[in-house]
N, CA, C and O atoms as a Maestro MAE file, in Angstrom:
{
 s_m_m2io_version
 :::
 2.0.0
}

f_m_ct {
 s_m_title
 :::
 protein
 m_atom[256] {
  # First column is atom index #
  i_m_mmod_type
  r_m_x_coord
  r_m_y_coord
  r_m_z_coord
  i_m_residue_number
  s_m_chain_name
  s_m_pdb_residue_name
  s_m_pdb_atom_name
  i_m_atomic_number
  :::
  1 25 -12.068 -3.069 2.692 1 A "UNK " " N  " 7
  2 3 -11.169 -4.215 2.706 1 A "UNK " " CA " 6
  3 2 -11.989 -5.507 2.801 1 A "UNK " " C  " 6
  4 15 -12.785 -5.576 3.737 1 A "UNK " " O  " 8
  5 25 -11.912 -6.367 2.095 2 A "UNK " " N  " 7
  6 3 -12.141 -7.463 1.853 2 A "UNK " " CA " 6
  7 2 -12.054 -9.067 2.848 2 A "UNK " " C  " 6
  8 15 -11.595 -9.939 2.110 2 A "UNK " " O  " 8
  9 25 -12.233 -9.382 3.653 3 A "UNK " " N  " 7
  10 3 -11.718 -10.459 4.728 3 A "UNK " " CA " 6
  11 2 -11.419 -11.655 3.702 3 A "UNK " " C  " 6
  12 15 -12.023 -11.788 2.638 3 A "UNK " " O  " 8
  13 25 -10.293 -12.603 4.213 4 A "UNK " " N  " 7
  14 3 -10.157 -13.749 3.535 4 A "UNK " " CA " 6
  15 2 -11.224 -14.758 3.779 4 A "UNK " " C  " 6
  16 15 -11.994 -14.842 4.736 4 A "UNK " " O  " 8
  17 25 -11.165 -15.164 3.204 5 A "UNK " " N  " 7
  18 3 -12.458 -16.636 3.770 5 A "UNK " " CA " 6
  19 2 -11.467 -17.920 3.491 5 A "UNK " " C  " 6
  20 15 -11.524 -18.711 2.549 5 A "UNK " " O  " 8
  21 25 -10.742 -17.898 4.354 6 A "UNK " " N  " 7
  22 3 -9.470 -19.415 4.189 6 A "UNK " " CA " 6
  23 2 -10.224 -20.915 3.742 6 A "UNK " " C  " 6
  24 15 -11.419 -21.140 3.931 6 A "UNK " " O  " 8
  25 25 -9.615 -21.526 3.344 7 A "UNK " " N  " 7
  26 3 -10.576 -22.842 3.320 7 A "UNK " " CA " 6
  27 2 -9.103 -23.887 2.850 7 A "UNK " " C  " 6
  28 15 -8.195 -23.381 2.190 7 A "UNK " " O  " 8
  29 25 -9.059 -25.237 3.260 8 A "UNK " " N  " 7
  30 3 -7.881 -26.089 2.950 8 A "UNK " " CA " 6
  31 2 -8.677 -26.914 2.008 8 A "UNK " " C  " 6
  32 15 -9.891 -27.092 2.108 8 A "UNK " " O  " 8
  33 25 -7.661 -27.562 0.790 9 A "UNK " " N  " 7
  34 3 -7.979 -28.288 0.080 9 A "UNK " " CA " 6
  35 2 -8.656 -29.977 0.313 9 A "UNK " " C  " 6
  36 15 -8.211 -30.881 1.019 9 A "UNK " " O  " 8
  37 25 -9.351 -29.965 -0.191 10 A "UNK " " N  " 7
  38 3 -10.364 -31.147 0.451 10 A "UNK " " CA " 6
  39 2 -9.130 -32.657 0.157 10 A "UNK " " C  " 6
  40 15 -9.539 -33.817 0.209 10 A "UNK " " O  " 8
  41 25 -7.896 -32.358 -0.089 11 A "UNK " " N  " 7
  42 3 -6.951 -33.564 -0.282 11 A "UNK " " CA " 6
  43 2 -6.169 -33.614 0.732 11 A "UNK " " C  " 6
  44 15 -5.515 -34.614 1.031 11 A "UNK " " O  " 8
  45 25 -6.162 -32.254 1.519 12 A "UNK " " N  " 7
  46 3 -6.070 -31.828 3.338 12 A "UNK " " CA " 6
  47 2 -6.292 -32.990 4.421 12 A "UNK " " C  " 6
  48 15 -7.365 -33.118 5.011 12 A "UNK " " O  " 8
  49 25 -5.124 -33.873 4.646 13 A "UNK " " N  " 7
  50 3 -5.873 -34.249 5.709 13 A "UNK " " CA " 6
  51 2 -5.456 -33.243 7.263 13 A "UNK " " C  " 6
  52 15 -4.958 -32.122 7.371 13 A "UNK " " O  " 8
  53 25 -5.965 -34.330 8.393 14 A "UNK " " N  " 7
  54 3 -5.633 -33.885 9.213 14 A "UNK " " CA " 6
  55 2 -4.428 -33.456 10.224 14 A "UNK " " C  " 6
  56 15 -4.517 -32.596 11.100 14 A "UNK " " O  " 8
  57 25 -3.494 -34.098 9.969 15 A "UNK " " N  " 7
  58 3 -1.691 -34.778 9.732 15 A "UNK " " CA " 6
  59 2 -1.177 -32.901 10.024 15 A "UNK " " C  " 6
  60 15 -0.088 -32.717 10.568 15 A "UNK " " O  " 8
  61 25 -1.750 -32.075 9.756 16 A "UNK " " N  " 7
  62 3 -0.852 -30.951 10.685 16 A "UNK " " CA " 6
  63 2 -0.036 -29.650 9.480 16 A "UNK " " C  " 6
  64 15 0.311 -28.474 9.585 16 A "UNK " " O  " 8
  65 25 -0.019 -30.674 8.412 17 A "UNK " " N  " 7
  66 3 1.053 -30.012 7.776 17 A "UNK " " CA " 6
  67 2 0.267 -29.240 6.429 17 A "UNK " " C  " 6
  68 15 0.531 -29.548 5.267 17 A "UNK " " O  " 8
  69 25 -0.757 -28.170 6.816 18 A "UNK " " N  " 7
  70 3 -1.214 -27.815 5.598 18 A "UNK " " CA " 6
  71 2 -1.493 -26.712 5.079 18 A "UNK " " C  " 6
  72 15 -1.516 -25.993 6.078 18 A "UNK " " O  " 8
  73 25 -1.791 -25.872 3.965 19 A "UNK " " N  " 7
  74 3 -1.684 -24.323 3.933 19 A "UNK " " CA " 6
  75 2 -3.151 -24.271 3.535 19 A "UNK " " C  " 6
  76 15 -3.851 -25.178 3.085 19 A "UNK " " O  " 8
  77 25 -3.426 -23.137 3.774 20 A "UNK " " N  " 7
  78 3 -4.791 -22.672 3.623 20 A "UNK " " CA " 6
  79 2 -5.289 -21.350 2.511 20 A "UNK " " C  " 6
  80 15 -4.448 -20.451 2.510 20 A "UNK " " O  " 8
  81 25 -6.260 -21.134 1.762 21 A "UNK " " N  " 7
  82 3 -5.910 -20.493 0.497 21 A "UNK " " CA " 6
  83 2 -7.127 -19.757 0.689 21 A "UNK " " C  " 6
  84 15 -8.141 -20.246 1.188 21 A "UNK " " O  " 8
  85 25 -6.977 -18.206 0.160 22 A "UNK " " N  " 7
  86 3 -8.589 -17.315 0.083 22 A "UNK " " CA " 6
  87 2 -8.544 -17.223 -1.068 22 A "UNK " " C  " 6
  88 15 -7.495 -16.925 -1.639 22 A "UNK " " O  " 8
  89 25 -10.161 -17.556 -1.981 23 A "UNK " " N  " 7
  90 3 -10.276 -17.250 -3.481 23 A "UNK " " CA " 6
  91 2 -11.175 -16.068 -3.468 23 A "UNK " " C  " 6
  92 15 -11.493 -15.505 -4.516 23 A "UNK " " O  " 8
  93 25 -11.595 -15.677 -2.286 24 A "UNK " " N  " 7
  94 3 -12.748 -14.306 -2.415 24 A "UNK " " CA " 6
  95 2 -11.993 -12.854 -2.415 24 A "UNK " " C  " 6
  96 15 -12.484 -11.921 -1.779 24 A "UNK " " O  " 8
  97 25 -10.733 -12.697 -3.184 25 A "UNK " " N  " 7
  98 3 -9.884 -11.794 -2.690 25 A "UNK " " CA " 6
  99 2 -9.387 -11.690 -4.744 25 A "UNK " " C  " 6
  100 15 -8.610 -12.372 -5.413 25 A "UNK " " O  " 8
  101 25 -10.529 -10.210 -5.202 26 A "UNK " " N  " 7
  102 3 -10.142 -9.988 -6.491 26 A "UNK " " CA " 6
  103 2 -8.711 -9.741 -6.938 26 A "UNK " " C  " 6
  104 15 -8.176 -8.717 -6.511 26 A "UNK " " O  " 8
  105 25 -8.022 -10.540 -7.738 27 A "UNK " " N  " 7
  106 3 -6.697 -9.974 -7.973 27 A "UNK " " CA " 6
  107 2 -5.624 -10.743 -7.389 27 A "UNK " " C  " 6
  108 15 -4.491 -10.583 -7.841 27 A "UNK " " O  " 8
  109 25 -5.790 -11.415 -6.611 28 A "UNK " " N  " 7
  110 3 -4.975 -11.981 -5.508 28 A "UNK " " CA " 6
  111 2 -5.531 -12.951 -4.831 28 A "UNK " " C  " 6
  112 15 -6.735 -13.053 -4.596 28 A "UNK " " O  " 8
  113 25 -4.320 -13.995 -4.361 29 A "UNK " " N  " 7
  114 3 -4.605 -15.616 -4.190 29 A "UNK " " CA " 6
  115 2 -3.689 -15.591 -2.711 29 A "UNK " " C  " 6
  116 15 -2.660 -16.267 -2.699 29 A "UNK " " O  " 8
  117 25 -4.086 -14.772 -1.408 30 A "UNK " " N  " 7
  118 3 -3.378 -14.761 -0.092 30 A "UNK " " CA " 6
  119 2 -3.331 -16.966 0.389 30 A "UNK " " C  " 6
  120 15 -4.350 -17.651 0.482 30 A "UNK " " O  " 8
  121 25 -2.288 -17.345 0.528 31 A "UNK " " N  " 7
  122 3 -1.722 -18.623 1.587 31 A "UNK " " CA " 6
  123 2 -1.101 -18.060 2.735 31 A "UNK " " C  " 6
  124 15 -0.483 -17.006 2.879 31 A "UNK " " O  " 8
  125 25 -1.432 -19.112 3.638 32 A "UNK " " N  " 7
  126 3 -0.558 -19.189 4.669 32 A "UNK " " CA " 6
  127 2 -0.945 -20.795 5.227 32 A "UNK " " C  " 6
  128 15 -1.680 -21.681 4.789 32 A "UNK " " O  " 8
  129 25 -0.205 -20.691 6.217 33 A "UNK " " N  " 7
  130 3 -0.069 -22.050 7.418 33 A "UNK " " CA " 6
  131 2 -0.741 -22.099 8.235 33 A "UNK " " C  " 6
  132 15 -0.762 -21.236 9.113 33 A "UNK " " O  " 8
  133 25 -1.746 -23.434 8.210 34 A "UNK " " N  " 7
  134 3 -2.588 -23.795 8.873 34 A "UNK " " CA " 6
  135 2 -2.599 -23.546 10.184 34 A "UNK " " C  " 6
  136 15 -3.458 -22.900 10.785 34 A "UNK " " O  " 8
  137 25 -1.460 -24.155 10.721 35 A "UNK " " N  " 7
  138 3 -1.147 -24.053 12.524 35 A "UNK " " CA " 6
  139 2 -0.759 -22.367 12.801 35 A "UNK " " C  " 6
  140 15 -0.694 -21.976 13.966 35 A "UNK " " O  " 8
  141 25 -0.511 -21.420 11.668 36 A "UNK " " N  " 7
  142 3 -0.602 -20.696 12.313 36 A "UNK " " CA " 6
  143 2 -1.376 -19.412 12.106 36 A "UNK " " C  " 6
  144 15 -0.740 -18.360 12.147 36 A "UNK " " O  " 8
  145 25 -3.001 -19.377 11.834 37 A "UNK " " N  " 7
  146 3 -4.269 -18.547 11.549 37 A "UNK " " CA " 6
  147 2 -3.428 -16.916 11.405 37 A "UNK " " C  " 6
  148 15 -3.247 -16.188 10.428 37 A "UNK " " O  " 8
  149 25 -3.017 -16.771 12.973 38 A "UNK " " N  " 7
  150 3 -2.937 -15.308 12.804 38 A "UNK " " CA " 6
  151 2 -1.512 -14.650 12.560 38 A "UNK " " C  " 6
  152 15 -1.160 -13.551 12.988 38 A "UNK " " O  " 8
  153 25 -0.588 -15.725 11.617 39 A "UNK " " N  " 7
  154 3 0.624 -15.322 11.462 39 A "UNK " " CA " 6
  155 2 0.369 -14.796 9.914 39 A "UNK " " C  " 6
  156 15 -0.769 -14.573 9.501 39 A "UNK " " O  " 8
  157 25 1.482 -14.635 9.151 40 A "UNK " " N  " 7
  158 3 1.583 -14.287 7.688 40 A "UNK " " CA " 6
  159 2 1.091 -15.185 6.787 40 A "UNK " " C  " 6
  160 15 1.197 -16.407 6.690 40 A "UNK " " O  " 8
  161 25 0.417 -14.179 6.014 41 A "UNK " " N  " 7
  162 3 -0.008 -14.823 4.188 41 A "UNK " " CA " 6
  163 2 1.263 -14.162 3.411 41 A "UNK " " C  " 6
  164 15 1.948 -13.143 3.493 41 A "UNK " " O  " 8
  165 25 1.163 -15.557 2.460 42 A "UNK " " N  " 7
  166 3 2.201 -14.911 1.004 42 A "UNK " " CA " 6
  167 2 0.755 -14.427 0.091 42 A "UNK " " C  " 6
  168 15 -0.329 -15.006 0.008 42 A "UNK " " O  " 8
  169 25 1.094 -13.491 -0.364 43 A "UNK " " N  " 7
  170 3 -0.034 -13.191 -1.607 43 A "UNK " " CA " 6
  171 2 0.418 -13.183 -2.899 43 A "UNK " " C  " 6
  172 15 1.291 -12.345 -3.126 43 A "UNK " " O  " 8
  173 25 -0.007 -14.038 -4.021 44 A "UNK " " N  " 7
  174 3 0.512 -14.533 -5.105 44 A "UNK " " CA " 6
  175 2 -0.357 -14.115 -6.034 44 A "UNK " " C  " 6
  176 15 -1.524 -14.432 -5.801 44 A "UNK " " O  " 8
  177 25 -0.092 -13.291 -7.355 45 A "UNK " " N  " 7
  178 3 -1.322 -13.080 -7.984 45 A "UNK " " CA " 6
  179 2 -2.035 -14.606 -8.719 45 A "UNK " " C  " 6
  180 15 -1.456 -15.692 -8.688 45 A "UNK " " O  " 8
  181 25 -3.140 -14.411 -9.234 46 A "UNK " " N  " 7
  182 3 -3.909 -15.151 -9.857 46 A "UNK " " CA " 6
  183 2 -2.711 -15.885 -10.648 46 A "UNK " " C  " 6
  184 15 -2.341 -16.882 -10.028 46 A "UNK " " O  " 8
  185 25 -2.075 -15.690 -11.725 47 A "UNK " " N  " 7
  186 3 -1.431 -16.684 -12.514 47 A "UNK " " CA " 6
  187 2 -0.349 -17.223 -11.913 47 A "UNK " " C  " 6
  188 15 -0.051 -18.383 -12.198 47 A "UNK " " O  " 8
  189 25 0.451 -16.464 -10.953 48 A "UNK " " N  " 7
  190 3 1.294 -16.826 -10.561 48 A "UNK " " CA " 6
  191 2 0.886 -18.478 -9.161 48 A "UNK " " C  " 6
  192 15 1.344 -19.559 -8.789 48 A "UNK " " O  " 8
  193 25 0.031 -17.762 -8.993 49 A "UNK " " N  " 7
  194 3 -0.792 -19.464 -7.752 49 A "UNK " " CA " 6
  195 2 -0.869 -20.318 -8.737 49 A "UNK " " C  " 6
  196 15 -0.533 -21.477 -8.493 49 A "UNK " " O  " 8
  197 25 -1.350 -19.951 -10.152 50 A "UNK " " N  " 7
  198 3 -1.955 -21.245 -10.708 50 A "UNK " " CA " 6
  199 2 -0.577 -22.053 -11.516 50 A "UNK " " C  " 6
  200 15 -0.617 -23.273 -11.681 50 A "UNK " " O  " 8
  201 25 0.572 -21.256 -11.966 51 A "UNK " " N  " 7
  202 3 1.837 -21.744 -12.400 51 A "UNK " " CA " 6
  203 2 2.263 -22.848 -11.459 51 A "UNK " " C  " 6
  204 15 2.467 -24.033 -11.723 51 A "UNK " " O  " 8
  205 25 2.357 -22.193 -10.273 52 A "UNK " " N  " 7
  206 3 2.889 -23.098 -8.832 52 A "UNK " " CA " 6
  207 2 1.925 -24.268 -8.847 52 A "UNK " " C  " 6
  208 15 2.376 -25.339 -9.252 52 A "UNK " " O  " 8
  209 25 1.078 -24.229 -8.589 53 A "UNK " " N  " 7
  210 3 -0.278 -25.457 -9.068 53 A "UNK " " CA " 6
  211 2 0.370 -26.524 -10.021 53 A "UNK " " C  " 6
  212 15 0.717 -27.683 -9.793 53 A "UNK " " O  " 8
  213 25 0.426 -25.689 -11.274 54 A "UNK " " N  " 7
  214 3 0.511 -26.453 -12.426 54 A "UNK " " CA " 6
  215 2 1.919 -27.146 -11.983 54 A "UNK " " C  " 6
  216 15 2.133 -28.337 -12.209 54 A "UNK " " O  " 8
  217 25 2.719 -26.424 -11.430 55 A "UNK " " N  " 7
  218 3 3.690 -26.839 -11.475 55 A "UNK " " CA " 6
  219 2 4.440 -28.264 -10.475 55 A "UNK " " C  " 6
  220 15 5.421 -28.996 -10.606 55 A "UNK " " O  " 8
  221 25 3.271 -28.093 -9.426 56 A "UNK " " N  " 7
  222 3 3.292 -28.773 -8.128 56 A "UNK " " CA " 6
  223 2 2.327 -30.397 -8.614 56 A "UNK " " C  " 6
  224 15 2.428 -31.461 -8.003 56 A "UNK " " O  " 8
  225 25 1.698 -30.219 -9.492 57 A "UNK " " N  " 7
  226 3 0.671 -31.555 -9.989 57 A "UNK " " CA " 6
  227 2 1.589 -32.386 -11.062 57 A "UNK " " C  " 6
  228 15 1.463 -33.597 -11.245 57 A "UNK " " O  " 8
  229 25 3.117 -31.031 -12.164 58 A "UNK " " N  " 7
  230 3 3.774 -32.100 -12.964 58 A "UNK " " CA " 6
  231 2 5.052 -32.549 -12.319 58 A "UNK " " C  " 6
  232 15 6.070 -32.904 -12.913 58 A "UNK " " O  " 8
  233 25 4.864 -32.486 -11.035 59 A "UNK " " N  " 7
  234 3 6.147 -32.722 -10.492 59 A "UNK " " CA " 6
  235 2 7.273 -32.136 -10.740 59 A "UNK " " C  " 6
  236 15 8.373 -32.681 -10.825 59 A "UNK " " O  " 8
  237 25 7.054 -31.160 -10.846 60 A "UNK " " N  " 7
  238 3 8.397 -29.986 -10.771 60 A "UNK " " CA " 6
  239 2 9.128 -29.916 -9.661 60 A "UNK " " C  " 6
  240 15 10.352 -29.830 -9.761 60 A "UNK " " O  " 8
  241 25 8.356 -29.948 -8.125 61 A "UNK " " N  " 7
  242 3 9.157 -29.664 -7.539 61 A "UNK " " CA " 6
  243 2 9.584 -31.420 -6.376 61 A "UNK " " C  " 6
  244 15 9.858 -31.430 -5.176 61 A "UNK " " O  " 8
  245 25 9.522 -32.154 -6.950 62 A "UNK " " N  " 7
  246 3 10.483 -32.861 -6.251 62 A "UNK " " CA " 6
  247 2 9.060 -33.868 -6.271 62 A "UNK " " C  " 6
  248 15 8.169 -33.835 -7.120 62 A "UNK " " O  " 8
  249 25 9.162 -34.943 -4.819 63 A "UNK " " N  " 7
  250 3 7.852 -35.671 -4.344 63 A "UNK " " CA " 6
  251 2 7.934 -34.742 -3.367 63 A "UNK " " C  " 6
  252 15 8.777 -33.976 -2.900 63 A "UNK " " O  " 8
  253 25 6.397 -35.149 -3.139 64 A "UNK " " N  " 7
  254 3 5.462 -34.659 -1.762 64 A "UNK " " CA " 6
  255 2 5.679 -35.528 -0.755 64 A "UNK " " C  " 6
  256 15 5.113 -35.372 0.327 64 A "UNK " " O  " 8
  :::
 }
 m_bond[255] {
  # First column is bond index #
  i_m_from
  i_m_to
  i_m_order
  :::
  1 1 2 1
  2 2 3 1
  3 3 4 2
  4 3 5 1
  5 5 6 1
  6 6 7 1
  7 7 8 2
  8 7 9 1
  9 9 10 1
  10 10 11 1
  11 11 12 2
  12 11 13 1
  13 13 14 1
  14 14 15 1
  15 15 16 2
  16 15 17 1
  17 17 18 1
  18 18 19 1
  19 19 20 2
  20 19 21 1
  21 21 22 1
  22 22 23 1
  23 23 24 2
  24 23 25 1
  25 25 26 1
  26 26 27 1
  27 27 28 2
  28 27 29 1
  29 29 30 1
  30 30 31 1
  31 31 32 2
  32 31 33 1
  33 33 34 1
  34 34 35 1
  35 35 36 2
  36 35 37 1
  37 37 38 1
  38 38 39 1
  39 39 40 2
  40 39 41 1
  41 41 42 1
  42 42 43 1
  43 43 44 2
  44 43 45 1
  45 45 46 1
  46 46 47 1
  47 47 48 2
  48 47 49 1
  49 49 50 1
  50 50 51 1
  51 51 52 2
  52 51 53 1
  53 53 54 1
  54 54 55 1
  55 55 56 2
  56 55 57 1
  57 57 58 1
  58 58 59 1
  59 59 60 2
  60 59 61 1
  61 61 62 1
  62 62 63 1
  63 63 64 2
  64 63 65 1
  65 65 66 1
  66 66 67 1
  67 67 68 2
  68 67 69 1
  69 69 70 1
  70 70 71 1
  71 71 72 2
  72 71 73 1
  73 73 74 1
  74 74 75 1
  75 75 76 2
  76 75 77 1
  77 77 78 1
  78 78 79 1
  79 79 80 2
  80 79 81 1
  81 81 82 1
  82 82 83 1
  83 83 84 2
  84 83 85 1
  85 85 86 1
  86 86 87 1
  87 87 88 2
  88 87 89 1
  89 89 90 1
  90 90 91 1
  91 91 92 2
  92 91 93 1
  93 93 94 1
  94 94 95 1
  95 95 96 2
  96 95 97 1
  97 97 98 1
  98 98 99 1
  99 99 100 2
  100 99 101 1
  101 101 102 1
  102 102 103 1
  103 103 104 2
  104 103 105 1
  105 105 106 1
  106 106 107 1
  107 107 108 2
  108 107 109 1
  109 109 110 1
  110 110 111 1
  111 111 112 2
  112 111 113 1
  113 113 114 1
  114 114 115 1
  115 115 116 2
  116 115 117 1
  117 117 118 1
  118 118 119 1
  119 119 120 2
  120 119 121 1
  121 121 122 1
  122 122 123 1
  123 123 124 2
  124 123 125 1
  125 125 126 1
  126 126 127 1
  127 127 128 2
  128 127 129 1
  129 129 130 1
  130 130 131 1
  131 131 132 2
  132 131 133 1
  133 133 134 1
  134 134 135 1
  135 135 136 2
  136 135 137 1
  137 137 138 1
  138 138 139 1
  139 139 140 2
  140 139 141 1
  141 141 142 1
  142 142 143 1
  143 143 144 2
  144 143 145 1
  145 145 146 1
  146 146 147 1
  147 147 148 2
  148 147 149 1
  149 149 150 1
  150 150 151 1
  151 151 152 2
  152 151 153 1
  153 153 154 1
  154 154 155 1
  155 155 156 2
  156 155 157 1
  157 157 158 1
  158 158 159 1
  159 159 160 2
  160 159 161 1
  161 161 162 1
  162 162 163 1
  163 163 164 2
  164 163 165 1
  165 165 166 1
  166 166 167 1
  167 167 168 2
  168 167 169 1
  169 169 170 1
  170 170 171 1
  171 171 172 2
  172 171 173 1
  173 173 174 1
  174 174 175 1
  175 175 176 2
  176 175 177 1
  177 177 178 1
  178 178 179 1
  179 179 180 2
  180 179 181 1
  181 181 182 1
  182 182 183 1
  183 183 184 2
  184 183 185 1
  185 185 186 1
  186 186 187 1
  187 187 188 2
  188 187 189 1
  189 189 190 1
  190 190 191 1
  191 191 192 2
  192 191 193 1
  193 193 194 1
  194 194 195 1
  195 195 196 2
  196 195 197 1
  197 197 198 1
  198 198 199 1
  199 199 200 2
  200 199 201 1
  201 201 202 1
  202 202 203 1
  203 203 204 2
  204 203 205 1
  205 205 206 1
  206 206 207 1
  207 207 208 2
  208 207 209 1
  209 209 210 1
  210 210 211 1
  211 211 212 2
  212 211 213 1
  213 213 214 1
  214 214 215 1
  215 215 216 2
  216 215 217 1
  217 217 218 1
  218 218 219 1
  219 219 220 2
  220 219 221 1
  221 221 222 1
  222 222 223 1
  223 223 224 2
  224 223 225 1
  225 225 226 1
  226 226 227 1
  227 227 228 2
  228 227 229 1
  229 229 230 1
  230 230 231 1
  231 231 232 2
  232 231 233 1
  233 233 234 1
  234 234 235 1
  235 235 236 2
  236 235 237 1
  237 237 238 1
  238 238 239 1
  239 239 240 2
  240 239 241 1
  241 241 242 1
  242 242 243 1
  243 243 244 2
  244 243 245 1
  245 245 246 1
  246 246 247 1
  247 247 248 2
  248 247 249 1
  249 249 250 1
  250 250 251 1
  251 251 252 2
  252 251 253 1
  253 253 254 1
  254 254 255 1
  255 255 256 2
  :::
 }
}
């Protein structure tokens, strides 16, 4: 088994509210919530993280 290696996006500030993402995990793109390390990851495959991405940069889902 593989460990995540979490890391937040360097557009992350410190403000509380942020998710954290493992890319060392073949096949699969595990998130979860910052504040909470040892609670649940969603695991999203590879295209499906990057749709949400794409989708989150053309403003699909509302403002940030």
């Amino acid at each position: 088994m593989i460990n995540p290696e979490w890391f937040k996006s360097s557009y992350s500030s410190n403000g509380g509210a942020c998710v954290e993402v493992a890319a060392n995990i073949p096949g699969a793109v595990p998130v979860r919530d910052s504040k909470d390390p040892e609670g649940p990851a969603l695991t999203f495959t590879p295209a499906g993280f990057a749709a949400f991405v794409a989708g989150v940069k053309g403003g699909e889902f509302g403002a940030v």
